[in-house]
N, C-alpha and C positions, 0 to 999 in steps of 0.2 A: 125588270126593276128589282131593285135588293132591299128587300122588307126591312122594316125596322130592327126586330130580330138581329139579324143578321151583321148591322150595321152594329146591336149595341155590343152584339159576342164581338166583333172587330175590334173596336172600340175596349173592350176589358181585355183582348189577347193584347194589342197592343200596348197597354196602360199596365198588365203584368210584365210585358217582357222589358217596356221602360224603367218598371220600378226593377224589375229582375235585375236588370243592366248597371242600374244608379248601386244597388245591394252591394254588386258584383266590386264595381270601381270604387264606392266607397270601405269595401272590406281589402280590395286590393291595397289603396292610399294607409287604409291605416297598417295594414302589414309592414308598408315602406315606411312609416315613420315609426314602428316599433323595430324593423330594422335597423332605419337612423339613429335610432335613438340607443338600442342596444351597444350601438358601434363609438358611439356619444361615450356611452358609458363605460363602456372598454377603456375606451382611450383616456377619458378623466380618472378610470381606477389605475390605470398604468401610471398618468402622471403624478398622481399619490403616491405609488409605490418607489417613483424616484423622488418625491421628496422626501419619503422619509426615510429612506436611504443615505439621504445626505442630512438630514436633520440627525441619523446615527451618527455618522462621522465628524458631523460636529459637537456631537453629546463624549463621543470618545476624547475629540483634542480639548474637551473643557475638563475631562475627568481626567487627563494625562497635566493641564495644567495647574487644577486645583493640586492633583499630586507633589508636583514641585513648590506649589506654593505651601503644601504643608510641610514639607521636607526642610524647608528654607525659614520658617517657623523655627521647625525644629532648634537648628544649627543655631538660631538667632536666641533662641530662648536660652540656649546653651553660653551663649556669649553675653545675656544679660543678669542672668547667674552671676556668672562669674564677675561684671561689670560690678555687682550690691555687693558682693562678697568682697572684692577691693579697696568699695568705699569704705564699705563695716571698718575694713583694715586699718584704713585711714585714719578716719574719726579714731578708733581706740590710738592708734600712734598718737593724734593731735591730742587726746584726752591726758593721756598721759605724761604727753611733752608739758601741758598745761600743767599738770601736778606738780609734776617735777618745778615748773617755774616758779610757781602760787610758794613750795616752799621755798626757793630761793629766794624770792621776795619776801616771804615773814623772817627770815634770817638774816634778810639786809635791813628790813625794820627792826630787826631785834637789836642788830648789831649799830645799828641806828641811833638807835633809843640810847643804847648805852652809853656810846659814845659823846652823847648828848647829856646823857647824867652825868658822864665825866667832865666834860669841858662846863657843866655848870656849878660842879662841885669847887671847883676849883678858884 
């Protein structure tokens, strides 16, 4: 017959080697999902790295078009310049042509008048 003893040492070698076992497989598991997960991480850091690769090339064609949109600025600012400076033109011609009329008309009032003192002279 197997003495108590003996039965409880069984009993604690087996109950070591199952917790040994359980140690074993749950250090193995977690190996494999930091495995996983390393490999997770890889792969999301790679997909980063082509986004923002292409988030570059899109930063480049927005700086190659704001370029043109200053350039075009430019040109235009140069054409509205010149646009005030025409009117300026203008207006002085219109001002002037006015002058010029203002006295033609006080000289047709003048010669108005006159004409009007004469025929009531008379």
């Amino acid at each position: 017959m197997i003495s108590l003893k003996k039965i409880i040492i069984y009993v604690l070698l087996i109950g070591g080697w199952l917790l040994s076992s359980a140690l074993i497989y749950a250090e193995n598991e977690a190996n494999k999902r930091i495995d996983n997960s390393e490999k997770t991480t890889l792969r999301l850091s790679d997909d980063v790295g082509v986004m923002a690769d292409r988030i570059g090339v899109m930063a480049d064609r927005i700086l190659k078009m704001a370029d043109k949109i200053l350039e075009t600025q430019r040109i235009q600012w140069k054409n509205v310049e010149l646009t005030q400076q025409n009117i300026l033109k203008a207006m002085e011609m219109i001002n002037k042509t006015l002058e010029q009329n203002n006295k033609l008309l006080q000289q047709m009032i003048q010669m108005n008048s006159k004409v009007i003192d004469c025929m009531c002279k008379k």
